[in-house]
Each structure stands twice: as structure tokens, then as C-alpha cells.
C-alpha positions as a Markdown table, in Angstrom:
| # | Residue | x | y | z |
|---|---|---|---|---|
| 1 | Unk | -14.6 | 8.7 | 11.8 |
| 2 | Unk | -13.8 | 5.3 | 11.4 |
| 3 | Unk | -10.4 | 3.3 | 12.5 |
| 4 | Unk | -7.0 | 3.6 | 10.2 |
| 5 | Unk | -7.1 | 0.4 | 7.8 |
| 6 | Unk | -4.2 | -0.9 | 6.1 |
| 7 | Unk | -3.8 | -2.6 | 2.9 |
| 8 | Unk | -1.2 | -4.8 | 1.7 |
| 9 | Unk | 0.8 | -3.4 | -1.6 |
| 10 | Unk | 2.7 | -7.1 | -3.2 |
| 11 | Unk | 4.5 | -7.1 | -6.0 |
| 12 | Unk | 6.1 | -3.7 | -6.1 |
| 13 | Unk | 9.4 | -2.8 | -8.2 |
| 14 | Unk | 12.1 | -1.9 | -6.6 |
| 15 | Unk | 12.5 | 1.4 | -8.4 |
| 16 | Unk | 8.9 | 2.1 | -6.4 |
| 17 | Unk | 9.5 | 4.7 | -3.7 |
| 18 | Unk | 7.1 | 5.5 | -0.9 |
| 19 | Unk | 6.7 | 8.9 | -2.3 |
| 20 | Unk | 5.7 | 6.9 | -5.6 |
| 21 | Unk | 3.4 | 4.9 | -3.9 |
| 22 | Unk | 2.0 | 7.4 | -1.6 |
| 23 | Unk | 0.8 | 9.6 | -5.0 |
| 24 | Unk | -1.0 | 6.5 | -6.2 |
| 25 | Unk | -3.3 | 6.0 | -3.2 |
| 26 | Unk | -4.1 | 9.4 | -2.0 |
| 27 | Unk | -6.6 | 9.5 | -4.3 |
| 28 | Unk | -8.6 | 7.4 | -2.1 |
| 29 | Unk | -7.7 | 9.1 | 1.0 |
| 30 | Unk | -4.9 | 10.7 | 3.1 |
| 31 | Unk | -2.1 | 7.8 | 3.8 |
| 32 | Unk | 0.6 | 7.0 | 5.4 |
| 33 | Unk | 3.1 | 4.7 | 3.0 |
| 34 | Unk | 5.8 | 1.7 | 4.0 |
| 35 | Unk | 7.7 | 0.3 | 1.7 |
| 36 | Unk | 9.5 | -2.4 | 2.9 |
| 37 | Unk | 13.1 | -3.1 | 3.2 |
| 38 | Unk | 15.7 | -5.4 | 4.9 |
| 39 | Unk | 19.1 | -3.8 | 5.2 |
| 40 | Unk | 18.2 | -1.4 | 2.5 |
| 41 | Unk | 17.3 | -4.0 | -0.2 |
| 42 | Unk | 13.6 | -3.4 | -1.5 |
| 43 | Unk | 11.6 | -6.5 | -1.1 |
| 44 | Unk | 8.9 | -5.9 | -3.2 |
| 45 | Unk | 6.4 | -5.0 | -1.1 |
| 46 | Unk | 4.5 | -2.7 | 1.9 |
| 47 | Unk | 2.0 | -1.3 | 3.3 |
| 48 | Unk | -0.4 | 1.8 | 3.2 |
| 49 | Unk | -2.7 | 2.8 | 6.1 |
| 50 | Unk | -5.4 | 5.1 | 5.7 |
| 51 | Unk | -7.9 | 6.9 | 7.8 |
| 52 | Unk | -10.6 | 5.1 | 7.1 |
| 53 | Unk | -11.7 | 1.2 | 5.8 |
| 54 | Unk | -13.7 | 2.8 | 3.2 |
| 55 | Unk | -10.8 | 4.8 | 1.6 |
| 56 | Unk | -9.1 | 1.2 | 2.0 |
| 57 | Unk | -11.9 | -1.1 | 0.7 |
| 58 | Unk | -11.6 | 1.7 | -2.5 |
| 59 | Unk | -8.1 | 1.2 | -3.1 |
| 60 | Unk | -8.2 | -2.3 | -3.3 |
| 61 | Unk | -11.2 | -2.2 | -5.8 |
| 62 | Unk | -9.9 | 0.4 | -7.6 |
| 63 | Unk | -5.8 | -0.9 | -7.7 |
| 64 | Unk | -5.6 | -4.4 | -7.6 |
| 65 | Unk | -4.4 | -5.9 | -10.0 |
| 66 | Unk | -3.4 | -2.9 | -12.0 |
| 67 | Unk | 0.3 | -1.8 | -13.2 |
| 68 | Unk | 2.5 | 0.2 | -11.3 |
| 69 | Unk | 6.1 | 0.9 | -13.2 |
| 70 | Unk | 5.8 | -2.0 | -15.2 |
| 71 | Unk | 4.6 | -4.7 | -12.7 |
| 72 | Unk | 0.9 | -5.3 | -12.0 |
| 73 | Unk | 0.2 | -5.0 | -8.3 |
| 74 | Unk | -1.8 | -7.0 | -5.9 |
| 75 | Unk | -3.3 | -4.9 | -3.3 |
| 76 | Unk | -5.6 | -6.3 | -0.3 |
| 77 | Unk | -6.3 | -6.1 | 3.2 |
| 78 | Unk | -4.4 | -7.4 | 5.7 |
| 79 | Unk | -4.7 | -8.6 | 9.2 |
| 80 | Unk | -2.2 | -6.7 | 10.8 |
| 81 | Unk | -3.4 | -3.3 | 11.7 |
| 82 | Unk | 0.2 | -2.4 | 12.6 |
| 83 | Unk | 2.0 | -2.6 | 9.0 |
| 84 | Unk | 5.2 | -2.3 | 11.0 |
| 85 | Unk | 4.2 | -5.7 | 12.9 |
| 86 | Unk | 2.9 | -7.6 | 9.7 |
């Protein structure tokens, strides 16, 4: 069992919604999504954390720099382990 990892998700549209995101990397592994917002407003970007950093290490091989509603993502790892700290 290794530690939760999270990944950084940039670049998102603001029509993306964590259920949205949360369908598109599952595949690599049970998650739990944040999109971030400010007062609401969508700022184009959040986090997924998954159970383990090799579910996470596939994810960013697998999704980065693919599209997601019309914009192409970047997704990579992050420093933070707490997304809601980042």
C-alpha cells in the first residue's frame, strides 16, 4: 500500500466539473477530485489524489498533454501532498 499522491490538473475549462474530471482519472485508480475555485469562479485548474504514486505516475504519462473538452491539459506532480494547501 503505498502513500496518496496528488497530481496537478492545469489548464482545465471551466465547463470541467469534478465529476468530469473524476471519470477521466479513475481509470488509473480510485481518486478523490478538486477543482479549484475562488468565490465560485473556476480557475482553470485542481487537483486529484490517488491512492497510490503509481496510479499517479500513470496518469501523468498517460494524460498530459492530452485534450479534455476542447483544451489540452497539463497534468504533473506536485509538491504539495495536501491539494487543499497547494
Amino acid at each position: 500500500v503505498g502513500m496518496p499522491t496528488t497530481v496537478f490538473v492545469d489548464n482545465l475549462p471551466s465547463s470541467c466539473t469534478e465529476g468530469q474530471l473524476r471519470t477521466v482519472f479513475t481509470r488509473f485508480g480510485p481518486v478523490q477530485v478538486i477543482v479549484a475555485t475562488r468565490l465560485g469562479q473556476h480557475l482553470g485548474f485542481g487537483f486529484v489524489v490517488f491512492d497510490t504514486p503509481t496510479a499517479a505516475e500513470q496518469a501523468i504519462a498517460h494524460l498530459n498533454g492530452t485534450e479534455l473538452l476542447g483544451r489540452r491539459i497539463r497534468v504533473c506532480a506536485t509538491i504539495s501532498p495536501n491539494p487543499r494547501a497547494a
